[in-house]
C-alpha positions as CSV (number, residue, x, y, z in Angstrom):
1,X,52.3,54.8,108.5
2,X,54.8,52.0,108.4
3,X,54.0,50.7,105.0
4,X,54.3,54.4,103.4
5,X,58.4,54.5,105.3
6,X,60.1,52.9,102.1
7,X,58.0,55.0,99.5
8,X,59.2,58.0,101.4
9,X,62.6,57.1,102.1
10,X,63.0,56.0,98.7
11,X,61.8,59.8,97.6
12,X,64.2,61.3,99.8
13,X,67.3,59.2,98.8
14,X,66.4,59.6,94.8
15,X,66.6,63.3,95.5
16,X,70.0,63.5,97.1
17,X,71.2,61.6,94.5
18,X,69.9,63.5,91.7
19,X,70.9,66.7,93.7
20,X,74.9,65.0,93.9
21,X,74.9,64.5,90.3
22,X,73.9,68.2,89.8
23,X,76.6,69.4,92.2
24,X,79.0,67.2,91.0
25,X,79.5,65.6,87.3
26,X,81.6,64.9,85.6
27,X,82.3,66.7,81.8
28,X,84.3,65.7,79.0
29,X,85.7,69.0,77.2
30,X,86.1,69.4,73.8
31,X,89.3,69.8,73.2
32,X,90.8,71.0,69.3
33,X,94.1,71.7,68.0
34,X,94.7,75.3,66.7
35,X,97.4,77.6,64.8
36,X,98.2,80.4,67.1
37,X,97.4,82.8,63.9
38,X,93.6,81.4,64.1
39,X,93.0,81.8,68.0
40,X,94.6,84.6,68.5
41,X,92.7,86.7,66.0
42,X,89.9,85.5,68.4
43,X,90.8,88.1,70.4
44,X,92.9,90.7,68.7
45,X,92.2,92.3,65.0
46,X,96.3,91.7,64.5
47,X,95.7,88.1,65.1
48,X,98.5,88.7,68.1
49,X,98.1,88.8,72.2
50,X,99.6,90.7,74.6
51,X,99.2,88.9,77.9
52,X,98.0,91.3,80.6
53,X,98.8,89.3,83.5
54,X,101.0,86.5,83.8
55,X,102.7,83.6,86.1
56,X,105.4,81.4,85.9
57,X,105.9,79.1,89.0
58,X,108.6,76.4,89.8
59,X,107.7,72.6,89.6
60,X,109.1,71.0,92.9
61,X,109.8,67.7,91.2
62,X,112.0,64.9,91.6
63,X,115.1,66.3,89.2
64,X,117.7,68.2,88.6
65,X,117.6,71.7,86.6
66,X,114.5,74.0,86.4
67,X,110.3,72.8,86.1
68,X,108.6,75.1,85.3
69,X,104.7,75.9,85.0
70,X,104.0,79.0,82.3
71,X,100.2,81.0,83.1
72,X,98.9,84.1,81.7
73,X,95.7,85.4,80.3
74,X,95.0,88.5,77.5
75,X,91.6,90.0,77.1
76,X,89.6,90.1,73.6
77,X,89.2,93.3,72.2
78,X,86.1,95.5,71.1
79,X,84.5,94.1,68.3
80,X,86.1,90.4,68.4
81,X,84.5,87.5,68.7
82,X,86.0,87.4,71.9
83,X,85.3,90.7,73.3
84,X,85.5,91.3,76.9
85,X,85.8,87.5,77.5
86,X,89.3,86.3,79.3
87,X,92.0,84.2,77.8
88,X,93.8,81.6,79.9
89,X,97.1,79.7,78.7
90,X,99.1,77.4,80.3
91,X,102.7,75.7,79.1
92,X,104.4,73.5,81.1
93,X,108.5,73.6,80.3
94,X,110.7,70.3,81.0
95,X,113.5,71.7,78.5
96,X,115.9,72.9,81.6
97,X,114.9,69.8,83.4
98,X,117.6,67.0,83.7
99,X,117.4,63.7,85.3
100,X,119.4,62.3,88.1
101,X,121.9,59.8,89.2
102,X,121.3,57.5,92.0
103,X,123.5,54.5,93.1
104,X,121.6,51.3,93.4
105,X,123.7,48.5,95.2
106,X,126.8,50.1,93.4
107,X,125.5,50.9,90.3
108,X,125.0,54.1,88.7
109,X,121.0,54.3,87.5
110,X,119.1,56.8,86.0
111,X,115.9,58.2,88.1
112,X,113.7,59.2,85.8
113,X,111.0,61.8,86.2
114,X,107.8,62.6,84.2
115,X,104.8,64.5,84.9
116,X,101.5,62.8,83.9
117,X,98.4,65.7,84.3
118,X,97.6,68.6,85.9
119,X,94.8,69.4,87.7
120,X,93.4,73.0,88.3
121,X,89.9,74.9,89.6
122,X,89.1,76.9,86.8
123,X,84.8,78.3,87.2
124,X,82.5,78.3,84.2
125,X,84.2,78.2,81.1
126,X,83.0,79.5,77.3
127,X,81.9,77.4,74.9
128,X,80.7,79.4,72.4
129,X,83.5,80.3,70.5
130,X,84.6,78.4,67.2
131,X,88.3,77.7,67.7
132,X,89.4,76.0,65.1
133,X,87.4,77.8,62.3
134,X,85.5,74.9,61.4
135,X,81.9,76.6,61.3
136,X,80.9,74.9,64.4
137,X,80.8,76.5,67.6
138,X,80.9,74.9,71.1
139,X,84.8,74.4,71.4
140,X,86.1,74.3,74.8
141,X,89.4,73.8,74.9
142,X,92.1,74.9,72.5
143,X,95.7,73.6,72.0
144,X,98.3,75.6,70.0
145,X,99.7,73.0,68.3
146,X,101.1,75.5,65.1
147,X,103.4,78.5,65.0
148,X,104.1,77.9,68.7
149,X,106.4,76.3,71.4
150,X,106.2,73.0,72.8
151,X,106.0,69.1,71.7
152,X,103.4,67.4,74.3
153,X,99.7,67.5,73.0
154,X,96.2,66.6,75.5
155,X,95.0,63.3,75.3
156,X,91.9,63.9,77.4
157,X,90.4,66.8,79.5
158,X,87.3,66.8,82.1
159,X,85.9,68.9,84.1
160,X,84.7,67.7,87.5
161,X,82.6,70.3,89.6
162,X,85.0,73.5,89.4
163,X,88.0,71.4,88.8
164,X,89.4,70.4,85.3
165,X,91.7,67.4,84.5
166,X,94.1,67.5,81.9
167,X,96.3,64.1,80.9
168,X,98.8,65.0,78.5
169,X,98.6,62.3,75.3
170,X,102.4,61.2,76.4
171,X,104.7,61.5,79.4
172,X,106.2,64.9,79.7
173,X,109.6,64.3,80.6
174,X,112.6,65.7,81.8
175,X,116.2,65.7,79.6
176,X,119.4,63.7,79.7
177,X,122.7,63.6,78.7
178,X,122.1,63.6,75.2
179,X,118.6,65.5,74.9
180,X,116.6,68.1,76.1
181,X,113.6,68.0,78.3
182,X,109.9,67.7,77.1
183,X,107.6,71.0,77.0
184,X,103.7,70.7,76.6
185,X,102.1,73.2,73.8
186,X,100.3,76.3,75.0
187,X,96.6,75.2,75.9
188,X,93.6,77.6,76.9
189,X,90.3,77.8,78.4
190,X,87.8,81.3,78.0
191,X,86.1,82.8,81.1
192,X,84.3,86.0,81.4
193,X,85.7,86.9,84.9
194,X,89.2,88.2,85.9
195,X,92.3,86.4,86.9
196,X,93.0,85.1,90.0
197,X,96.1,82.7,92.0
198,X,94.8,79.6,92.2
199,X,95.9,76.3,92.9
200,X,97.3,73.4,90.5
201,X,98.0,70.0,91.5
202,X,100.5,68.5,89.0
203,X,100.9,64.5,89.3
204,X,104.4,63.2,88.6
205,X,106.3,59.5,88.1
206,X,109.2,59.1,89.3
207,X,111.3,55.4,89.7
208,X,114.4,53.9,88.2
209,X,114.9,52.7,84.7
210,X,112.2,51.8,82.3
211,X,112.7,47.8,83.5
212,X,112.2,48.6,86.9
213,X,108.1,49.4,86.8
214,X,107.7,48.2,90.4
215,X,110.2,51.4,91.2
216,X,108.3,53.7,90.6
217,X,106.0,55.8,92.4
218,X,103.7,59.3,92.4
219,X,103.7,62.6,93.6
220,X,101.6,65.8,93.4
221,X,103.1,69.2,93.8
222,X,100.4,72.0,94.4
223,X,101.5,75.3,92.9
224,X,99.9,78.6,91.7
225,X,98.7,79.3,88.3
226,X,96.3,82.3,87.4
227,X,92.6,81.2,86.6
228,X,89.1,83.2,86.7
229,X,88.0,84.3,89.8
230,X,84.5,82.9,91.1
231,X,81.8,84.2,89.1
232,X,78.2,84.4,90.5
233,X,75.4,82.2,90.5
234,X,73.3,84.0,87.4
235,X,76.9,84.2,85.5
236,X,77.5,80.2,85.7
237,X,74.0,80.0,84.7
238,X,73.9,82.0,81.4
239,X,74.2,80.6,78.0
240,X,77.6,80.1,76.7
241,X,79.3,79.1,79.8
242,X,79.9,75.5,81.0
């Protein structure tokens, strides 16, 4: 009995870990850059959306002026490529967003403030769809970079259990005296259920002038955005969704 104990613990062990890595792995999305003509017609024979439900919630950060953090989803019509499947955008705006003053032993310094990722639980996503109209489907992620709002591109985006990652490719900053504040470019994900509130967490740097790296520090601000509600077990399951 003793000699079989390592054999059988080493059984049991192998299987929580295998079972850990099915709960929880992590993804790397495939993410393309898109005219908003080209998605959009996705969705809607006029190659335009109307969003049917939409969110815009204030950034708490470490600035003066407005943050904001831009949601909304449309639904593909009846005989698109998208039809009946849910779109979800998101645009984070920095252009109202100015920077502040602080005195530091007598002298005026600038506190700067950038946001860094954001972080949101967003189900089973659709990967079946061909974004960028390259002939290949399996696109997850799309970014609007044409015909639409916005400067900041995605440098990387993973998904980790139900929760996706997204690190912008640059610091998305706000203004100052003599310019205006950064604005990401609409990005979406596809889902097949309904919108929901759900929670973001948005990381931010914040510290004194570019010189002063040991300055600086992070924060998170949690805030609502709209993403699919939880779908069930046979619809994160089917083919198509991630």
């Amino acid at each position: 009995m003793t000699g079989r104990m390592p054999v059988f613990m080493s059984v049991v062990l192998g299987l929580v870990l295998t079972t850990g890595c099915e709960v929880k792995r992590e993804i790397h999305l495939k993410v393309v850059n898109v005219r908003a003509s080209a998605i959009y017609c996705l969705f809607d024979p006029s190659c335009a959306v109307t969003a049917t439900d939409s969110l815009t919630t204030p950034i708490p950060m470490s600035a003066g002026g407005t943050s904001l953090l831009h949601s909304r989803t449309f639904v593909g019509k009846s005989g698109t490529p998208a039809s009946g499947l849910y779109g979800y955008e998101y645009q984070i705006d920095l252009s109202k967003a100015v920077e502040t003053i602080v005195d530091v032993k007598g002298v005026a310094t600038k506190n700067l403030s950038c946001l860094e990722s954001i972080a949101l639980e967003f189900g089973p996503i659709i990967d079946h769809l061909d974004y960028n109209g390259d002939g290949k489907a399996g696109d997850m992620l799309y970014v609007v970079t044409s015909d639409g709002p916005g400067r900041i591109g995605l440098r990387s985006v993973h998904k980790w259990s139900n929760r996706t990652i997204v690190n912008f490719d640059s610091l998305l900053c706000v203004g100052g005296s003599n310019h205006q504040g950064d604005s990401t470019y609409f990005f979406g994900l596809v889902s097949a259920q309904p919108p929901r509130s759900v929670a973001a967490s948005i990381k931010e740097t914040v510290g004194l002038a570019p010189e002063s790296p040991k300055l600086r520090k992070e924060l998170r601000h949690d805030v609502l955005v709209r993403g699919p509600q939880t779908g069930t077990a046979s619809e994160s399951e089917r083919p198509g969704s991630l």
